[in-house]
N, C-alpha and C positions, 0 to 999 in steps of 0.2 A: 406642473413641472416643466410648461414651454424655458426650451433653452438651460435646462440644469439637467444633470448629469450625475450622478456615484459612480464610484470605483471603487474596486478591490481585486487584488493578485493573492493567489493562492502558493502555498508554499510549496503545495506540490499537488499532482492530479488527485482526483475521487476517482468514484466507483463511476464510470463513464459509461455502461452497462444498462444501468436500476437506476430510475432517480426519479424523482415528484417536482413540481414547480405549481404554486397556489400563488394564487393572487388576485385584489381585487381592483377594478379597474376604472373611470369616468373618464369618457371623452370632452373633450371640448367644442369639437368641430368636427366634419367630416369631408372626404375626399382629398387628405393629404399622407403621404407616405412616413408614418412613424414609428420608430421604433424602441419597442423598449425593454427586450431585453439581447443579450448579446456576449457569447464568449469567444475572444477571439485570439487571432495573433499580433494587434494592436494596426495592422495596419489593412483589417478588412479582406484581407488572400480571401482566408478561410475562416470557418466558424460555425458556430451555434447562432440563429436570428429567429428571433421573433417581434412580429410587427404587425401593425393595420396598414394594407394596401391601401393605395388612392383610391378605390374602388370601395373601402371600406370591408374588407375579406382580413380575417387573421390567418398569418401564413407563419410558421413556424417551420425548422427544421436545418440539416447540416449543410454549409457548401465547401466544398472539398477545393484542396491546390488544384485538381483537374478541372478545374471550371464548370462541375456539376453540381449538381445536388442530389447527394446520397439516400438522405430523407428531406420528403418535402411534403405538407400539407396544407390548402389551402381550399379555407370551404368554402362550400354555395350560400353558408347564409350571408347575410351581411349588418356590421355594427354600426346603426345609427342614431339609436337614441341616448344624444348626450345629455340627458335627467337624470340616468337610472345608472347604478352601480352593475356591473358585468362582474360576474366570479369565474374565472377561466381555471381550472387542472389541467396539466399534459401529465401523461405517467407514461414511461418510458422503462421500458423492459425487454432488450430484447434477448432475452432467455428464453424467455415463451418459445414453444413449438408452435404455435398457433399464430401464423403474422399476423391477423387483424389486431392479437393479445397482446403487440408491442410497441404501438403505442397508440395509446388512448386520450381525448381529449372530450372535457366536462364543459357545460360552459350553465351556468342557476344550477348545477346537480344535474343535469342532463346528459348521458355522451350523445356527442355529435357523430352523426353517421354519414352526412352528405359533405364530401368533398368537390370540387371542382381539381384537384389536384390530391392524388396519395400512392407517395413512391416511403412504401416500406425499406425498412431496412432488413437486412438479414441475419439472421438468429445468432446472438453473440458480439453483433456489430458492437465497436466502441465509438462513439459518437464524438463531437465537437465539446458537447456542453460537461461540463465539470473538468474540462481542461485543466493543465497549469499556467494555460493565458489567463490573459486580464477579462474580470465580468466588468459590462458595464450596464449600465439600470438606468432607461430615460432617453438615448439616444442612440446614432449610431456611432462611435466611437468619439463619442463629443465633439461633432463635426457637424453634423446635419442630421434631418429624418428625425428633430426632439419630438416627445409625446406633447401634444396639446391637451393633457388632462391631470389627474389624479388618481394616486395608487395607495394602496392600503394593505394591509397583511400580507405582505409576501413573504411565502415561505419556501424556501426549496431545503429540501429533504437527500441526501447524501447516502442512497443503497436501498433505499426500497422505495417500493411503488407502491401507492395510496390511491383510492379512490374519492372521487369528491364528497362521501360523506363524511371524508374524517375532517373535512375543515368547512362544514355546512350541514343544514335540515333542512327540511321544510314544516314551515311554520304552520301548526296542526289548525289555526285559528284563519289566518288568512291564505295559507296553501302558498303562499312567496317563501321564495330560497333566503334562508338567511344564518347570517354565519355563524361560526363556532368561533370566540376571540382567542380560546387555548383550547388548540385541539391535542389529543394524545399521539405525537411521536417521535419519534426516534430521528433526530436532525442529522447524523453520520458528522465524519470528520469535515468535511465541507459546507456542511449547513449550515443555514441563518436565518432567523425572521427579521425583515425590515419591517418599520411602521407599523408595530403595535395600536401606540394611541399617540404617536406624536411622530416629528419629521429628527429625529434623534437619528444618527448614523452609527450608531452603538446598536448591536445584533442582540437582538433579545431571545437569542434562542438558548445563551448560556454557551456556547462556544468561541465569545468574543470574536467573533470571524466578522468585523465591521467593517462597512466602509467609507470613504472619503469623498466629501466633494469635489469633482472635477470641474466643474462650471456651472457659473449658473447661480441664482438664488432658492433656496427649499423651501417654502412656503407652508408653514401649519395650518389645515383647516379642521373646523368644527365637522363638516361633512363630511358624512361617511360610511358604511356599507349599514349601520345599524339603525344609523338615522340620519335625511338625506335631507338638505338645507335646499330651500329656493336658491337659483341661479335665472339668469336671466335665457329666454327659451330662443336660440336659432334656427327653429325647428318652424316657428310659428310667427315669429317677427315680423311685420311688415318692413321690407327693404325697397326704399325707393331709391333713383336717380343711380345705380350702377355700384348701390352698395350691393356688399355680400357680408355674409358672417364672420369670414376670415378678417373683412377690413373693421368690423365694429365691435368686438367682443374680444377683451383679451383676460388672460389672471382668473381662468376656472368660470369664464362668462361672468365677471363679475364688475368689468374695468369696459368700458365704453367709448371710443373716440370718434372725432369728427373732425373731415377734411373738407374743404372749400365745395361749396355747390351741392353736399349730400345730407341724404335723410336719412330717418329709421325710426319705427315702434318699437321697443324694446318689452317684453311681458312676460314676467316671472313663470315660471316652472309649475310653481304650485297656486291655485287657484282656491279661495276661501267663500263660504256661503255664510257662513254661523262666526262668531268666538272674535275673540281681538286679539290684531296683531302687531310687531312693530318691525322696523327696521331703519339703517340709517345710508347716506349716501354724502359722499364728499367731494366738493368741486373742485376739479385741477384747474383752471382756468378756462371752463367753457363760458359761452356768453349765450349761449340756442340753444339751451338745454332744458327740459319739463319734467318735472319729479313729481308723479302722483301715483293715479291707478287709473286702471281701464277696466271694460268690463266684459264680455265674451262677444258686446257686436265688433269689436275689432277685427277679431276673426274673420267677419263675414265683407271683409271688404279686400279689393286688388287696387284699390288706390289709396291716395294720403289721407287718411282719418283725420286729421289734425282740421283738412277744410271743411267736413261732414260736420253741421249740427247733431244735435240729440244726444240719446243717455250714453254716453261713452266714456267720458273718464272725467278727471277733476287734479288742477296739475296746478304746482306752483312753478314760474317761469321766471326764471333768473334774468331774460336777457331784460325786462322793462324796469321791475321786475313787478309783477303780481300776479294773482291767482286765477287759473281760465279754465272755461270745459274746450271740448273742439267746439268746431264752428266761432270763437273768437267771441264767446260770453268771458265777460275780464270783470274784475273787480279789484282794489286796492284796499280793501277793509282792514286793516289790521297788520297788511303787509311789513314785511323788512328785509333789508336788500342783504345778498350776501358778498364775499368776496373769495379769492382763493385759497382753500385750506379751510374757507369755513367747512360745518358738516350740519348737515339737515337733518332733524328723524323726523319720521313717520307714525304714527299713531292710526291703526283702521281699526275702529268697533263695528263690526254687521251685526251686532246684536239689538245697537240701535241706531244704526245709521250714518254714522257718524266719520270726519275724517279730522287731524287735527296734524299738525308738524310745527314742529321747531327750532330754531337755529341757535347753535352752540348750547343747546339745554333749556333754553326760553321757547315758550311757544308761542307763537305769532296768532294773534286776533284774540291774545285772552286766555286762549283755550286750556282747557280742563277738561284731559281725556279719561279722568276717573267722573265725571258730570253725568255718568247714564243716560237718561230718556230726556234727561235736561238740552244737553250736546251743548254745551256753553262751549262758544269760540270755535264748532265745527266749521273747515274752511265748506265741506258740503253744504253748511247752510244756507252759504252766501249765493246760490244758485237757486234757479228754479229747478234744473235739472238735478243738481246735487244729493241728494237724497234721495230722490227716485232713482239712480243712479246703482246704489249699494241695495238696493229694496226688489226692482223690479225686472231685473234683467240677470237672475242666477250668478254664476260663481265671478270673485272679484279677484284681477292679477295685481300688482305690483307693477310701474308699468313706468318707462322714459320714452320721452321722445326729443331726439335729437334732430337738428337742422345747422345749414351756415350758407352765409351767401358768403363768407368771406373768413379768412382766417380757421383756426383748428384748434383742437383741444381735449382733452378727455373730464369723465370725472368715475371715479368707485364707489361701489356698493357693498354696502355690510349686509347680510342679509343674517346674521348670526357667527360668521365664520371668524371673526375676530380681525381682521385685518380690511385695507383701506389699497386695493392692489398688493404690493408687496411691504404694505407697512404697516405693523402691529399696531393694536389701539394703543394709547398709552395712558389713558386713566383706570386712578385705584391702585396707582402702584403700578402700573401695567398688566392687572389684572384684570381689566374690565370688568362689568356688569350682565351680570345674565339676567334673561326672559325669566316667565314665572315657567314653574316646572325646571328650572337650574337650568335652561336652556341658550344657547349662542355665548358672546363675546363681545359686547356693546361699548362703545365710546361713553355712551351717557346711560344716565340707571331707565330703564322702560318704565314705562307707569303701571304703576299697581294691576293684575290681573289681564295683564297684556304676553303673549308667549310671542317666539319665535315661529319665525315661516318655513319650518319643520314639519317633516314627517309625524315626530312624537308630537310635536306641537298641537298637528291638528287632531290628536285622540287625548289630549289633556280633557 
C-alpha cells in the first residue's frame, strides 16, 4: 500500500464509546513513521492515529485541539519482522469501571500488557475514532507517513467490544494464531470489513459503508494472513556499498532497484530442503542483475559473496549474458539473452537436484524440468558446484543479486502473488496460471508437479 491511500466520511458519528478495530497487517521495512489508520478533521488538529513509530513501536490513541493526548499507548515491544502477518485488536470501552478494561490491545491473540506509554482515558470518555470526520486507511491524511506494507481483513465494529478470538484461534496442530475469515458480529451503524479476499473498496460487511480511493494504486496480492508467499528478506540480505533496504526493495519486497556504484544479496523469505518449486521475475531494464538461488552459506558472510568461491548459489546473469556460481565459474551452454520486459521462470526440484529457467516460456539449455533423476538441461549441471549446491548445504532461498558501476534500473518478482510491481500478469485472459495445489498467479503455466513458494506450498 506504499503511497495509496482510502477514504470514507461518515454521514454522521458512531458509538464513540465501545468499538473494535481487527486487522491484519505485513510490513515492508522498518524504522519509518507510518501510518495507517486515522480519524480525523481532515487537516491533522485532532484525531484518532494509529501507527508504527520509526522506532518500530505501535502507537495508537486520541490527540485532542489542546495539543495533548487524551489516550495514548505505545508499547515496549517492537514490530520487525517483515515475513510474517501481525493480527492487531484494540477494544475500546470506556464504560468499564475498571481503567485497565478500557482499553485493550491483542496482537497473535495475545493482550499486550507492557507499554512504554498508557494514558487511559476516563470512564465514558468519547474518543476521536468513529467521528463524523473523514477515516482514512494507509496514510496519514494522504500526505505522508504511507504504510510500506499490506493489510487484510480489517474489520471495525461500530458499539461493542470484542476480544481477539472472535477474529482468530489458535491453531490446535501447529499452536500459530490464525484467522477466522468470517467471524460472528455485529458491525453497528458504522462498520465495515475491508479486504476480505481482494483489494475491492466495496465493505463487505453488508452495510455498504465503502470506500474510495484517495491516492495511490491498490495492489491485489495472493499473500495473506492464511497463507504467506515468499518475499524477498531485508532482514538477512546482504547490503553492500551504502545500500539499505529502503533503497533496494520496493511493491511488498518484491520490486528491486539499482543505483550507480551499489550492491546487494537479495534471499527469499522462505527457504526449501525437499519438493519443487517455481517462480518468475521480470526485467525493467537492469543490465547487473543475477536471477538464481543461494544457499544458507550466504548467511555466513559480511562481505560480497558474489567474489567467494564454493557451494553458494547458481544465477543466470543478464548483463554478459550467461550462467555463473560466485567466485566467476560462467558458462554459456545453452544460454539466451533477454531484454526489457522479458520475464524469466524459475524451476527448482531439490528432490533431485536440479535448477532449470526460461524465458518467455522456453527453457534455455533444453531443459525439462518434468526429467527427474534424469535433470535434462538442469542449468545446475553445468557446474561442478551445481548440484552439490541443492544437496549439501541445507535449506535453498530464491535469491538476486544486484550490482552497477554505472547507470540504474529495477526488475520484479512474482513469487505467486500475481503481479510484476504494480502490474497484473496478463495471460489466460488475465487469469494466470496457478502452481500445483491451485496455488499463486503465474505469467506462464509451471511445470507439472511444481507448487508455489508458499506457506501451503511447502505442506503439499
Amino acid at each position: 500500500m506504499a503511497n495509496t491511500t482510502i477514504t470514507r466520511t461518515p454521514s454522521g458519528a458512531g458509538n464513540k464509546r465501545t468499538w473494535t478495530l481487527s486487522f491484519w497487517i505485513k510490513k515492508q521495512k522498518n524504522g519509518d513513521s507510518s501510518t495507517f489508520f486515522i480519524n480525523t478533521d481532515n487537516s491533522g488538529a485532532y484525531g484518532f492515529y494509529c501507527q508504527f513509530t520509526s522506532s518500530d513501536q505501535l502507537k495508537f490513541g486520541d490527540y485532542t485541539t489542546n495539543g495533548n493526548w487524551d489516550v495514548e499507548f505505545v508499547t515496549n515491544r517492537l514490530f520487525r519482522d517483515n515475513n510474517a502477518w501481525y493480527h492487531f485488536v484494540i477494544t475500546y470501552d470506556t464504560t468499564q469501571s475498571t481503567q485497565s478494561d478500557r482499553i485493550r490491545l491483542y496482537v497473535n491473540g495475545v493482550q499486550e500488557t507492557s507499554f512504554s506509554t498508557s494514558t487511559y482515558p476516563s470512564q465514558n470518555y468519547q474518543g476521536a475514532w468513529n467521528g463524523a470526520n473523514q477515516f482514512y486507511i494507509g496514510s496519514y491524511i494522504n500526505t505522508s507517513n504511507f504504510l510500506n506494507g499490506c493489510m487484510s481483513h480489517i474489520h471495525f465494529i461500530d458499539g461493542t467490544s470484542y476480544n481477539a478470538d472472535t477474529f482468530g484461534s489458535t491453531d490446535a496442530t501447529t499452536g500459530e494464531w490464525s484467522i477466522k475469515t468470517v467471524p460472528s458480529v455485529t458491525y453497528g451503524t458504522n462498520g465495515f470489513f475491508m479486504f476480505k479476499d481482494d483489494n475491492s473498496l466495496n465493505d463487505d460487511s453488508g452495510n455498504g459503508n465503502n470506500f474510495t480511493l484517495a491516492g495511490g494504486t491498490l495492489t491485489k496480492t495472493e499473500d495473506n494472513p492464511s497463507n504467506v508467499f515468499a518475499t524477498f528478506n531485508n532482514l538477512t540480505s546482504w547490503l553492500g556499498q551504502n545500500r539499505t533496504p529502503t533503497q533496494v526493495l520496493a511493491n511488498g519486497n518484491l520490486k528491486t532497484g539499482i543505483g550507480t556504484s551499489e550492491k546487494a544479496l537479495l534471499v527469499s523469505t522462505i527457504g526449501v530442503t525437499s519438493g519443487k518449486y517455481y517462480w518468475e521475475a521480470k526485467s525493467d531494464g537492469v543490465s547487473k542483475l543475477f536471477f538464481g538461488f543461494s544457499n544458507r552459506l550466504v548467511f555466513d558472510t559480511s562481505s560480497d559473496p558474489h567474489s567467494q568461491s564454493g557451494y553458494n548459489g547458481v544465477y543466470y546473469y543478464e548483463g554478459t549474458p550467461d550462467f555463473r556460481t560466485y567466485g566467476s565459474n560462467t558458462s554459456t551452454t545453452g544460454i539466451a539473452s533477454i531484454s526489457t520486459n522479458d520475464i524469466l521462470g524459475f524451476a527448482l526440484d531439490m528432490d533431485n537436484h536440479a535448477f532449470y529457467i526460461h524465458k518467455n516460456g522456453t527453457y534455455m539449455n533444453s531443459g525439462s524440468p518434468t526429467s527427474g533423476s534424469s535433470r535434462t538441461g538442469s542449468i545446475a549441471e553445468l557446474f561442478t558446484y551445481g548440484r552439490n549446491c541443492l544437496s549439501d548445504y541445507g535449506e535453498v532461498f530464491a535469491s538476486a543479486y544486484v550490482t552497477s558501476t554505472s547507470g540504474s534500473g529495477t526488475a520484479s518478482f512474482n513469487f505467486g502473488n500475481g503481479y510484476f510491481g504494480t502490474t497484473a500478469v496478463s495471460s489466460n485472459s488475465g487469469n494466470g496460471y496457478s502452481a500445483t495445489g491451485s496455488l499463486g498467479i503465474f505469467q506462464y503455466q509451471p511445470p507439472t508437479g511444481y507448487t508455489a513458494l508458499c506457506t501451503k506450498g511447502l505442506n503439499l
